[in-house]
C-alpha positions as CSV (number, residue, x, y, z in Angstrom):
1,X,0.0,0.0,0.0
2,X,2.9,2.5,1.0
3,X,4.5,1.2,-2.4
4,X,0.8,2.4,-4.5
5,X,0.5,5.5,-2.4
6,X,4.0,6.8,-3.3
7,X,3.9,5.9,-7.1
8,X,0.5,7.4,-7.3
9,X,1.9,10.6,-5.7
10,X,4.8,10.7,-8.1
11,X,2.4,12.1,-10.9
12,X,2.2,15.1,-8.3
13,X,6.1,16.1,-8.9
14,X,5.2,18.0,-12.4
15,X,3.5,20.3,-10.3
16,X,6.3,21.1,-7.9
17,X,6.7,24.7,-6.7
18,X,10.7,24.5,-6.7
19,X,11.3,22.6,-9.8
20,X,12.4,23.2,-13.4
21,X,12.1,20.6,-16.1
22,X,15.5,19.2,-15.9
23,X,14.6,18.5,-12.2
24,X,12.0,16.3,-12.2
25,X,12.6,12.5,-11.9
26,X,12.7,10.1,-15.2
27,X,9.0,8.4,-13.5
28,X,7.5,12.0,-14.1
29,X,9.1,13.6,-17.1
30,X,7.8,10.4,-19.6
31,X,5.3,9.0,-17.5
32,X,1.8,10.3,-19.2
33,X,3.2,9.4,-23.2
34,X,4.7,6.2,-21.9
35,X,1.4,5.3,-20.2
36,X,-0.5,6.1,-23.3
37,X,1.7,3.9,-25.2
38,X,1.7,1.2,-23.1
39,X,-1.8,1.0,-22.9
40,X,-2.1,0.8,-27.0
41,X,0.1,-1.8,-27.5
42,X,-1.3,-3.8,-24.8
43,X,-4.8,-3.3,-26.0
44,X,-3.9,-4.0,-29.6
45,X,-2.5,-7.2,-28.0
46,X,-5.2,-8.5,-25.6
47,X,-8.0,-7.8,-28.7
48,X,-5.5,-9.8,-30.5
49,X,-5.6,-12.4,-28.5
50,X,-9.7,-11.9,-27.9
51,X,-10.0,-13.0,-31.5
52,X,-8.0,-15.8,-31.6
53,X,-9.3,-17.2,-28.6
54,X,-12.9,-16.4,-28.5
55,X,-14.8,-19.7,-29.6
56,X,-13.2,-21.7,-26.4
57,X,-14.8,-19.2,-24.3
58,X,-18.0,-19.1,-26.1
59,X,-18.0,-23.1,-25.5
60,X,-16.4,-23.0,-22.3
61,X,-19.5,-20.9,-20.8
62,X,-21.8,-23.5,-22.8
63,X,-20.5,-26.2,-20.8
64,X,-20.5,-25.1,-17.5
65,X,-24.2,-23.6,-18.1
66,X,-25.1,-27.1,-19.9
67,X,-28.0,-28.6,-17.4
68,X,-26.9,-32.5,-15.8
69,X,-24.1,-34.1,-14.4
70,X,-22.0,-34.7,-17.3
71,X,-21.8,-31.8,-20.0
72,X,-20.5,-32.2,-23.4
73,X,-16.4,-32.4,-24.2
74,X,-14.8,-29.5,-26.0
75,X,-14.8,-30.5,-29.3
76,X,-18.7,-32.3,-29.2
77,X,-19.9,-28.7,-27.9
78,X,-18.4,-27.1,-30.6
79,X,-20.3,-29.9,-33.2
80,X,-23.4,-28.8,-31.2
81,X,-23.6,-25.0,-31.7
82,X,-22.0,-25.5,-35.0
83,X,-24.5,-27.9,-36.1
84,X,-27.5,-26.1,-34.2
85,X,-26.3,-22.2,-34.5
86,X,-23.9,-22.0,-37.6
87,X,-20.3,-21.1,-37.2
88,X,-20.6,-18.2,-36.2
89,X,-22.4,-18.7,-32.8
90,X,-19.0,-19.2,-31.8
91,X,-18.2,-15.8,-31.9
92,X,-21.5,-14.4,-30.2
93,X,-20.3,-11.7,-27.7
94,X,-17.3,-10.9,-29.4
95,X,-18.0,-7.0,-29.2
96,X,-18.3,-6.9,-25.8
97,X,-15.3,-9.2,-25.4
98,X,-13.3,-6.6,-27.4
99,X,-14.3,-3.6,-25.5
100,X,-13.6,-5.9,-22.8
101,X,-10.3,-6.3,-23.9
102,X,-9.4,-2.8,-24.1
103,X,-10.5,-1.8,-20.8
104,X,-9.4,-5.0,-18.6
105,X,-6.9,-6.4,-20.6
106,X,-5.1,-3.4,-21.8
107,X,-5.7,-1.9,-18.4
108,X,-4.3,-4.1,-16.2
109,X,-1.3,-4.7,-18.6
110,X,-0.6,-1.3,-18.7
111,X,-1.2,-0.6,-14.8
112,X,0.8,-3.8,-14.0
113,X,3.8,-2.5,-16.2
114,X,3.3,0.9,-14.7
115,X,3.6,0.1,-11.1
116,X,6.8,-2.3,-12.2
117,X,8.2,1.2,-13.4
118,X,7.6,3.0,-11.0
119,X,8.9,0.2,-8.5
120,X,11.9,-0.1,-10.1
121,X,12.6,3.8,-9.5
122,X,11.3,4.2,-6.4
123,X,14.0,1.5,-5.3
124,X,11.7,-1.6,-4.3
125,X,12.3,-3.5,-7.4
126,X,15.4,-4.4,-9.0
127,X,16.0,-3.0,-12.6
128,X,15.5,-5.4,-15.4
129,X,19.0,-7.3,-15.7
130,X,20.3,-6.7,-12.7
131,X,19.9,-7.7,-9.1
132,X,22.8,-5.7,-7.9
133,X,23.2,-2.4,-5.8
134,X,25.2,-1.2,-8.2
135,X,23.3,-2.1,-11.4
136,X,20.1,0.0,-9.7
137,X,19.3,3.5,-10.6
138,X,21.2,5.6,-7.8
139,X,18.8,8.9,-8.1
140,X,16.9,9.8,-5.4
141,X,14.0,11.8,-6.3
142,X,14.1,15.2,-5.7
143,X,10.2,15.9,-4.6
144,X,9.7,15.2,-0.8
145,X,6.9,13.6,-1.5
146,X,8.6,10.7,-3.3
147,X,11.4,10.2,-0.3
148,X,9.7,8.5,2.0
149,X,9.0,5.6,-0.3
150,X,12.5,5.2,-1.7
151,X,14.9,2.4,-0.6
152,X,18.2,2.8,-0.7
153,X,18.7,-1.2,0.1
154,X,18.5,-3.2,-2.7
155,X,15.4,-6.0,-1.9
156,X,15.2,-9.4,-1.3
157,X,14.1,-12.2,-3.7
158,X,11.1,-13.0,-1.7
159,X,10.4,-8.8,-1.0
160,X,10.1,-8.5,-4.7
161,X,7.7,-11.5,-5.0
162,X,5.4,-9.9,-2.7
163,X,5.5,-6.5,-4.4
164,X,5.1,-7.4,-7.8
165,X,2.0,-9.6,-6.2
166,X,0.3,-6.6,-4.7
167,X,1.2,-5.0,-8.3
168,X,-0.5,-7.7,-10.2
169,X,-3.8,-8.1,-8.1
170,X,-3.9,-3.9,-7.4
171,X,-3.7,-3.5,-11.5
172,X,-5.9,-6.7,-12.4
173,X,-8.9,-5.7,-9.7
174,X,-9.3,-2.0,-10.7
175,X,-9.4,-2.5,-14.5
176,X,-11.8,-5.6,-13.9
177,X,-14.3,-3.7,-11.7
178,X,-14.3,-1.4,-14.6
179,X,-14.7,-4.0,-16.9
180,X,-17.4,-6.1,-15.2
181,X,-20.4,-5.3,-17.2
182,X,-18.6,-5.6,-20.7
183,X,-17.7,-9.7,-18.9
184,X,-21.5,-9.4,-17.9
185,X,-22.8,-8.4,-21.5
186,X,-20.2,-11.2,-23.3
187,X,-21.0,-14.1,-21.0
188,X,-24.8,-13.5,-21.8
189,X,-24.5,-13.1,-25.2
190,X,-22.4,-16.2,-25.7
191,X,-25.3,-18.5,-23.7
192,X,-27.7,-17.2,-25.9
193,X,-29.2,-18.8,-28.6
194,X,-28.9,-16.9,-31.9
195,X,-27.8,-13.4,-32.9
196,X,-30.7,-11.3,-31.8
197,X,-29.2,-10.2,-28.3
198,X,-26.8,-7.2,-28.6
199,X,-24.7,-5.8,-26.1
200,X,-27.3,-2.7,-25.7
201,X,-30.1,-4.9,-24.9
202,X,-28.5,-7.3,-22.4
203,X,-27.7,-4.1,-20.6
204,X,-31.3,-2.7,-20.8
205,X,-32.6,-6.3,-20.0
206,X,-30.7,-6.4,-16.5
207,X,-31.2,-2.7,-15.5
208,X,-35.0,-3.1,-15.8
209,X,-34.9,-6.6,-14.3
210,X,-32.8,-6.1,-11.4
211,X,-31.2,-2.4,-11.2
212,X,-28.0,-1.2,-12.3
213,X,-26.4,-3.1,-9.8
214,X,-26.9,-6.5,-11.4
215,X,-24.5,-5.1,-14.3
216,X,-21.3,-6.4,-11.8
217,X,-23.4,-9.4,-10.7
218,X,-20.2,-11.8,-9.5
219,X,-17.9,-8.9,-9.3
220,X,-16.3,-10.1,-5.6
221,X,-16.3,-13.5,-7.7
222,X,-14.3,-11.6,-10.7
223,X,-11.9,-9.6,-8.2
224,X,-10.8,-13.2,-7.0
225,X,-10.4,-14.9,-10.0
226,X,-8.5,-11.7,-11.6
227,X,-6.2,-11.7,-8.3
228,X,-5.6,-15.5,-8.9
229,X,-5.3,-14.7,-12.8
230,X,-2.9,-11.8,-12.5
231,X,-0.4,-13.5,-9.8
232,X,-0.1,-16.9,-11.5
233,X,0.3,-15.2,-15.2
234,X,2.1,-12.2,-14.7
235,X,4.6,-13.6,-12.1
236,X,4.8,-16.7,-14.0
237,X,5.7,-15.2,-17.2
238,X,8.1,-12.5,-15.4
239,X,9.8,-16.1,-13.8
240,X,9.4,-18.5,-16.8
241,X,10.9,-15.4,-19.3
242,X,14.4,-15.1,-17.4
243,X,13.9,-18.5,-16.7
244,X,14.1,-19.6,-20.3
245,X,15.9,-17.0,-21.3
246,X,18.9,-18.3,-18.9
247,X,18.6,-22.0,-19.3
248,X,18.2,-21.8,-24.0
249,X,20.8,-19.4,-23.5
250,X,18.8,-17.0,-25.8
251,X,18.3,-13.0,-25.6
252,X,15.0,-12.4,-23.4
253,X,13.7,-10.6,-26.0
254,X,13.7,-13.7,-28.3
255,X,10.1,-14.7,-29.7
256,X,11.0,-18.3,-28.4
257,X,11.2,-17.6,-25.2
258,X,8.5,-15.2,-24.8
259,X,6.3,-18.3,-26.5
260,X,7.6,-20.6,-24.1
261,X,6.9,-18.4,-20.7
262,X,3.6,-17.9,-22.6
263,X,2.8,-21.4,-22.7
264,X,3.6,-21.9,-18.9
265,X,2.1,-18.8,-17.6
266,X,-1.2,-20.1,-19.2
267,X,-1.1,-23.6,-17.6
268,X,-0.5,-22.1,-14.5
269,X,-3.3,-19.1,-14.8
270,X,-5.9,-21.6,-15.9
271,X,-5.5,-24.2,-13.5
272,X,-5.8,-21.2,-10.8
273,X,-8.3,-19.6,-11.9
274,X,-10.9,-22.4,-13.4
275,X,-13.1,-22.8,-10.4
276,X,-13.7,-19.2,-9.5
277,X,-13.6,-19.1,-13.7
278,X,-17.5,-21.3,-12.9
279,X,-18.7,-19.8,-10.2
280,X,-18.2,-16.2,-11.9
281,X,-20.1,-17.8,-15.0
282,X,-23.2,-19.2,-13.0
283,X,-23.6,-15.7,-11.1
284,X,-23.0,-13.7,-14.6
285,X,-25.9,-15.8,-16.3
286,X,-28.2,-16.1,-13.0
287,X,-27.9,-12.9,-11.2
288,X,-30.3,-13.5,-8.5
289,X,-28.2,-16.2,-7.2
290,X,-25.9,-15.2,-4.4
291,X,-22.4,-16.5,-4.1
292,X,-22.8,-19.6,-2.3
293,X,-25.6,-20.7,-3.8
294,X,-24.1,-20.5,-7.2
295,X,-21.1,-23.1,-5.8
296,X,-24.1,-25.3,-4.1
297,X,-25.3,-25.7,-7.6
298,X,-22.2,-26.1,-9.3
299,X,-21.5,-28.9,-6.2
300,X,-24.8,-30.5,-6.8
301,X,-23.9,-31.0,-10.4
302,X,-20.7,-33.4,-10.7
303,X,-19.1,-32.3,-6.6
304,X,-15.4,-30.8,-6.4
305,X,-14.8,-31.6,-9.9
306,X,-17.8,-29.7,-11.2
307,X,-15.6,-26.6,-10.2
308,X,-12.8,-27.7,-13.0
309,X,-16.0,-28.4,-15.5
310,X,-14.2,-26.5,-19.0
311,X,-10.8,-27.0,-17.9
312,X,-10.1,-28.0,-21.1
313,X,-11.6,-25.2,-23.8
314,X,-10.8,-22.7,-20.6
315,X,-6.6,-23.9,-21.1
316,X,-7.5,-23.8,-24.7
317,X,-8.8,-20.6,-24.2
318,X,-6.0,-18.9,-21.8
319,X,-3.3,-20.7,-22.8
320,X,-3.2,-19.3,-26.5
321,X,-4.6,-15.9,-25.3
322,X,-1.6,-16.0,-22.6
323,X,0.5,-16.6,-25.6
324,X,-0.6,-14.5,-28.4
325,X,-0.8,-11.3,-25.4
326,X,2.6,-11.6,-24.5
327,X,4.0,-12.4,-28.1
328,X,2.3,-9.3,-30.1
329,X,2.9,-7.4,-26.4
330,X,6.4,-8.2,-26.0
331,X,7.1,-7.6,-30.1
332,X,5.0,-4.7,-30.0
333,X,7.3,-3.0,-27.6
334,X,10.6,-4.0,-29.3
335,X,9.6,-2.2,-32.2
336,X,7.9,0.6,-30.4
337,X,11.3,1.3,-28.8
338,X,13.4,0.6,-32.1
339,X,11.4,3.8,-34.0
340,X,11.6,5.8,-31.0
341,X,15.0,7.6,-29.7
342,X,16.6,7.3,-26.9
């Protein structure tokens, strides 16, 4: 929390009464372009990924709302709505999964990143490449406000775990709650039966049915699962990248290895994330249910392992959409940086 407070108050040092330009700290001078930036390229990528991946999600949500004890595999669901609905039924909510993607995925890629910048100036992370005291930036920032957050001591290994955690979950839970009734509007769509509902009239439909509140039906489900989400994918991939990296002996910023820390952070984010994944699903598509009588039902229907029902289209899912974010983000950036000087 100190961590957020003081990065949030480093904006505040453009605005210092003492200060001329070449004063203020590298986290302020660049900060509002660079934000802008980042959140474009990670928007371009998570919409990227959005339409790659968006028929596993589509039957994903078919079989965890599928009535009796044993739903339909993957590939038999997607005969089904095929068969039943036409190809495209397996894109239905793909508009609101797009908008979606902007304003959760972009978001809390962007706010993730951010933090980790600001982190790494402030003094409580490490610097990519180097773990060293005297491979960190050595400036101490020149607005009072900033001081009291900055370390002079380089941190532990375990200290940075738990900050980049509280970075993950801070950056994932804001841009979710914001993006709640876009997940909402997608998940209802994609149950539905033809092409007829739009993203307007699912929103109409559940203001006049049950207030405007029932827009973020399963929100304190979503914060969860986008805390589990963000810690198992972002620190995974942050891990698996150096990881790989070290152990192929290739460049970090090598398409292999950001494929192959893509493929692990995926595994790991869906097997987190899969049962609060269901529960999230049952609340989005019957709102007057509260939270722990959406997990009776889910129980009722198949027990412990009804709560891993779509594990499969759900890794089929993640695990492409971890890897095609992080690909097109991680290229994105490369030649962001390459047309813009130093």
């Amino acid at each position: 929390l100190k961590l957020i407070i003081g990065s949030m108050a480093a904006s505040l040092v453009l605005f210092g009464p003492d200060q001329t330009v070449s004063e203020v700290p590298p986290i302020a001078r660049h900060e509002p372009p660079r934000m802008l930036q980042e959140l474009a390229i990670s928007s371009i990528a998570a919409c990227s990924a959005n339409l790659v991946t968006h028929p596993f999600e589509t039957i994903k949500i078919r079989q965890v709302l599928h009535p009796g004890r044993e739903s339909p595999g993957m590939v038999e669901m997607a005969r089904i709505l095929v068969r039943r609905e036409g190809a495209s039924s397996l894109y239905s909510g793909i508009n609101a999964a797009l908008v979606r993607g902007v304003i959760g995925g972009g978001g809390r890629l962007t706010g993730y990143a951010t933090l980790k910048s600001w982190g790494q100036e402030l003094g409580w992370l490490s610097p990519p490449g180097g773990k060293t005291k005297s491979d960190r930036p050595r400036r101490v920032p020149s607005n009072p406000l900033l001081r009291p957050f900055y370390r002079e001591e380089p941190p532990s290994a375990a200290g940075e775990v738990g900050v980049t955690a509280v970075m993950a979950v801070t950056a994932g839970t804001f841009s979710q709650l914001l993006a709640a009734p876009l997940d909402l509007v997608r998940t209802r769509q994609s149950a539905h039966s033809g092409s007829d509902l739009t993203m307007w009239r699912v929103i109409t439909q559940v203001y006049d049915r049950h207030g405007l509140g029932a827009l973020w039906s399963g929100s304190s489900v979503i914060m969860l699962r986008v805390a589990l989400l963000n810690v198992s994918q972002l620190l995974t991939y942050d891990t698996a990248r150096e990881y790989f990296a070290q152990r192929l002996q290739l460049p970090s910023e090598s398409v292999v290895v950001h494929g192959v820390a893509g493929a692990v952070a995926g595994l790991a984010a869906t097997s987190a994330t899969c049962p609060a994944e269901n529960v999230k699903t049952v609340l989005q598509a019957l709102p007057h249910l509260s939270n722990a009588q959406a997990c009776r039902q889910i129980f009722n229907l198949g027990g412990f392992r009804a709560f891993f029902r779509g594990w499969i289209p759900l890794y089929a899912k993640l695990g492409p959409h971890t890897l095609v974010t992080f690909i097109v983000l991680e290229q994105l950036r490369l030649q962001w940086s390459s047309m813009t000087p130093s």
